[in-house]
N, C-alpha and C positions, 0 to 999 in steps of 0.2 A: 446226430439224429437223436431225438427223444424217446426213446423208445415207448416210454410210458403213455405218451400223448397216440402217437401210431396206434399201440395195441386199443387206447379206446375208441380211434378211431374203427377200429377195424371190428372190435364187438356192436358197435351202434350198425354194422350192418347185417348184424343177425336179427332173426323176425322177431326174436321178444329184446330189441334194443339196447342201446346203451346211451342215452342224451349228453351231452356236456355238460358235464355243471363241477363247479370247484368239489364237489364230493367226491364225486365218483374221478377223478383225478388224484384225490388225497386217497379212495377207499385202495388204488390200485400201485401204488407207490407204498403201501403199508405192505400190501401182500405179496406184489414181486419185485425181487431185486430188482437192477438194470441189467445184468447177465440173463437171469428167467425171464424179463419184460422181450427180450432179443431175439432169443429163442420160441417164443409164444406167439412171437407176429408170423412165422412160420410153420406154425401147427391147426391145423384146419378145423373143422369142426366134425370130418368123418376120421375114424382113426386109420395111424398110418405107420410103421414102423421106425425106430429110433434112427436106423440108418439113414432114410428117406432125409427125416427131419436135419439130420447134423447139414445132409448134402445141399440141403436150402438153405439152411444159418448160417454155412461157412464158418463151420465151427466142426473140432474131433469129434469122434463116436464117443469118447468117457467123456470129454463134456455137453454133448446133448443129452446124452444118459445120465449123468449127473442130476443135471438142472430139469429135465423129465422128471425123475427120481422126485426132486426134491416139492417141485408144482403140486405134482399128484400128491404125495404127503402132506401137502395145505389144502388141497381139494383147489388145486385150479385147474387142473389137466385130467381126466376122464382117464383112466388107464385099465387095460385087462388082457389075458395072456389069448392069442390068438395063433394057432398051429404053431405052436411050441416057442414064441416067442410075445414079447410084452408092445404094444400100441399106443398112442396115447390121440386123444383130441381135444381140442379145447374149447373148456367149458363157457356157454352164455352166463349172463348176468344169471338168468335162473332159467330151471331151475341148476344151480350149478356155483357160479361165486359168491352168490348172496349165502346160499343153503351152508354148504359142503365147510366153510374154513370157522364158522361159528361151529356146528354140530360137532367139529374136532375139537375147538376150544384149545385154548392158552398157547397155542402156534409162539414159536420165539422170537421175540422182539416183537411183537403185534399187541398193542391195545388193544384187547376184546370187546372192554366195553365202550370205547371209543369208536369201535367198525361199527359198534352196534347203530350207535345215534346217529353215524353217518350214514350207512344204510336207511333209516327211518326218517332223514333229512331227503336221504337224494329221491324216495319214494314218492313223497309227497311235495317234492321241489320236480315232479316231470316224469321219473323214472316210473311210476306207476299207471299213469296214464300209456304212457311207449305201452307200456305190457299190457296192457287191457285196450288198444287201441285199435287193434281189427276189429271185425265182426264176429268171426272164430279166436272162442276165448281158449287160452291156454289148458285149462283145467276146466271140470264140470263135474256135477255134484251126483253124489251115487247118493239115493234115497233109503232111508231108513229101512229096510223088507218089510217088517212087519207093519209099518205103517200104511199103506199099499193096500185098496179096497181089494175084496177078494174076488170080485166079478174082472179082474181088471189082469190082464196077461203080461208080467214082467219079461222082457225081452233079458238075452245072455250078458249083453252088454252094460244094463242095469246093474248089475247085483253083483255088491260089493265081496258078498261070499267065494260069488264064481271064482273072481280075481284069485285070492286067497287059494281055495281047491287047486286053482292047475299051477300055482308057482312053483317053480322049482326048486327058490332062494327066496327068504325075505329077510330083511334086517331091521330090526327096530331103533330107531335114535328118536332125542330131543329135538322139539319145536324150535327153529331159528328163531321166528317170529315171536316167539314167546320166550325166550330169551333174552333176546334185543332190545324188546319194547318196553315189558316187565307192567302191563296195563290190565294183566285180570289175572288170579289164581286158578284159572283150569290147569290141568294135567299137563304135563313137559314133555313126557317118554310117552308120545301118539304116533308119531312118523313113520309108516311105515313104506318101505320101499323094495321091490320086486327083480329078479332075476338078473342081469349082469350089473343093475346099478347096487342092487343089493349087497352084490361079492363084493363090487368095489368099494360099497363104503365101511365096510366090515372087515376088509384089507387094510383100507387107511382109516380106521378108526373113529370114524364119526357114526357109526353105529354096530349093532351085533346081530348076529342071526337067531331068527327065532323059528319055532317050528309054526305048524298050521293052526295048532290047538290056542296059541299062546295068541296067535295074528287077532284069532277071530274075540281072543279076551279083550283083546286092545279095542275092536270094534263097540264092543258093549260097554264097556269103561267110557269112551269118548261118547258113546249115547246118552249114559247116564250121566256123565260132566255138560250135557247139550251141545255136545261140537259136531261138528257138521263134516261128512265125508268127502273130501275134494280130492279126486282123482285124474291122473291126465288124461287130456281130453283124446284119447287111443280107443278103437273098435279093438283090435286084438289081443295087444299085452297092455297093462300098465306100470308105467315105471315108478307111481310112487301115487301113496293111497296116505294124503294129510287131513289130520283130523284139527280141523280149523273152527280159530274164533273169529271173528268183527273187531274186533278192539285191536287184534295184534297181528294176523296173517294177511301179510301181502295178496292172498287167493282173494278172498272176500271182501277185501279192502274195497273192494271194485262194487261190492254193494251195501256196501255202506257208508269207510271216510271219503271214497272220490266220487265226486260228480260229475256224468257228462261221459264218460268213459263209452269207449264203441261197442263193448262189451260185457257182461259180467259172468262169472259160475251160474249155471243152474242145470237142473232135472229135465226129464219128460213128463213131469207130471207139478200138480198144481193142489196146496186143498180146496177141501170142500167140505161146509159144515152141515151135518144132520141140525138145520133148528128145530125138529121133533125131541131131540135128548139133548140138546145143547142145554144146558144150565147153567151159564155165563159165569162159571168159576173162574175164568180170568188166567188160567193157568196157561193156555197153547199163547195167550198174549207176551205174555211175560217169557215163555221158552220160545219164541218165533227170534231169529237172530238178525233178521233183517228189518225189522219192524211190521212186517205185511199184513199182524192181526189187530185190529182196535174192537172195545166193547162198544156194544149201541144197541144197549138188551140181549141182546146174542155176538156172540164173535161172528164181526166180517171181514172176509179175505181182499186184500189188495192182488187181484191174478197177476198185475205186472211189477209188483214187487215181490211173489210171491219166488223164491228160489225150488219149491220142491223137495228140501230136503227131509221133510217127516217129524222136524222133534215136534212138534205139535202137535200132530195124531200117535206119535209113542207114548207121550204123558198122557193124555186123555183116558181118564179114567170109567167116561161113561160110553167113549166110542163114539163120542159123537162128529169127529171133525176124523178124514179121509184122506191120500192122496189118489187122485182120478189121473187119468190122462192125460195132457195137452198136449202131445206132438210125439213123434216118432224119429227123433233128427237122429242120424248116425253119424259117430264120431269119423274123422279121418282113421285111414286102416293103420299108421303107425306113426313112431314119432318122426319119420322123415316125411311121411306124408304133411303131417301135421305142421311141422316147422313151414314147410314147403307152399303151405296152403294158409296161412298166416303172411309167410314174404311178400306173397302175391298179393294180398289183399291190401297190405303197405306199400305196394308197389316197389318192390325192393329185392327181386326174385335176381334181377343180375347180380348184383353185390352179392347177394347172400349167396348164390351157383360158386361165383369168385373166389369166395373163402373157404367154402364146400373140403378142396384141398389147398390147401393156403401155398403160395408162391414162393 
């Protein structure tokens, strides 16, 4: 048996995919042996105890522990200590195999920058399409606060502050995406990520813990670099708050390099330009990342390219451009809703239940 070929078979049944393509074949033969490719087709995507796992692999308790052990230290396996003992599950393409073994960096015997191109091959050869391919997009964009008309009532789930306030963990790591791709000089060290994925990436070393004061620096840094807030698309926790470009993040990719996609990131909200103080300084043009503003005497907004995200009414110096309203859409309540509610819309909710605990 191939094992390699099996486990991709078995991730292309999770809701954000895995397509076939000779990449994503090479990306996975780089990063698990054939003893962890073996052991991986038997670990589910809910976590489950190392005992469980050996009893499915057919294989001892030290070497499922082992080859556990060693996953998770590449960021292919999800691991965290639950009522006094250690769990593991296995990680989708993202966020999770793409992310997690770049953010670690120089893994042994792994080409870095070889995963990298092949990642940004298999993206744009299909795998990026798969993940923006429902109608419920993986991620959505938390708006600028202060850009947000002040007649206008930000709901909890908006505000990227909130996030931040009730974490219990965050950890700050490097953009994969901007690692990888190496197509614009924004900021590297924006990533940040939220309570048990937090610990875990702070454990295996693809990031560190930071406190609350330091999160919300990162927020303003990434404002004033014009990156854009993409958060998972979650009502009640979030697991990971990226401060994203158009040129290099997989998030955005969806609105800008690929076309046609089921989906893209966006807000509940849209601008909207004061032409009374508009002075067509060209500037919300120039910071809009999706292209949504052209001059034509005044800035005007494309509403259905418009993602929401605010850098164009943060830079605005005379106030004249807003974000208003558009819609009120409430995220799924968590990430199993989420995943859950995505398979579905793929028509893929058996497969995905299937491997839920993996066989």
């Amino acid at each position: 048996m191939d094992a390699h070929y099996h486990l991709a078979q078995k991730l292309n049944t999770h809701a954000m995919g895995a397509p076939e393509r000779a990449e994503f074949d090479e990306i996975l033969r780089m990063l698990f042996t054939p003893d962890e490719a073996d052991v991986a087709l038997h670990i589910g995507w809910r976590p489950e105890p190392v005992e469980r796992i050996a009893e499915k692999a057919g294989v001892s308790l030290e070497q499922a522990a082992a080859r556990c052990e060693s996953m998770a230290n590449k960021g292919l396996v999800y691991a965290y200590a639950r009522r006094g003992s250690i769990v593991y599950a296995l990680l989708p393409t993202a966020p999770g195999l793409f992310e997690y073994p770049i953010m670690i960096g120089n893994l042994p015997g792994v080409d870095m920058e070889r995963l990298g191109q092949l990642w940004n091959r298999y993206y744009e050869n299909g795998w990026g399409h798969e993940m923006h391919g429902a109608p419920t997009n993986m991620a959505r964009v938390l708006p600028h606060e202060d850009s947000i008309a002040e007649t206008v009532t930000v709901l909890p789930f908006e505000e990227a502050a909130k996030y931040i306030d009730e974490a219990e963990y965050i950890s700050l790591g490097n953009c994969p995406c901007r690692i990888s791709k190496h197509a614009c000089d924004k900021p590297i060290d924006v990533c940040l990520a939220f309570g048990h994925a937090a610990q875990f990436m702070a454990e295996r070393k693809a990031a560190r813990l930071i406190d609350k004061r330091q999160a919300h620096a990162v927020l303003q840094r990434a404002e004033d670099a014009g990156l854009v807030h993409c958060s998972s698309n979650t009502l009640h926790k979030i697991d990971f708050l990226c401060n994203c470009c158009t040129c290099c993040c997989g998030i955005l990719g969806a609105a800008s390099r690929l076309k046609d996609t089921a989906s893209r990131p966006h807000s509940n909200f849209y601008s909207v330009i004061d032409e009374a103080t508009c002075t067509s300084c060209a500037i919300c043009e120039d910071r809009c990342p999706v292209q949504a503003i052209t001059m034509n005497g005044i800035a005007n907004v494309d509403t259905e390219l418009c993602i929401g995200c605010g850098l164009c009414a943060s830079a605005c110096a005379y106030d004249a451009v807003r974000l208003e309203r558009k819609s009120e859409v409430v995220p799924p309540a968590d990430h199993i809703a989420l995943m859950a509610q995505i398979a579905a819309e793929k028509a893929r909710t058996e497969s995905f239940q299937a491997n839920a605990r993996a066989a």
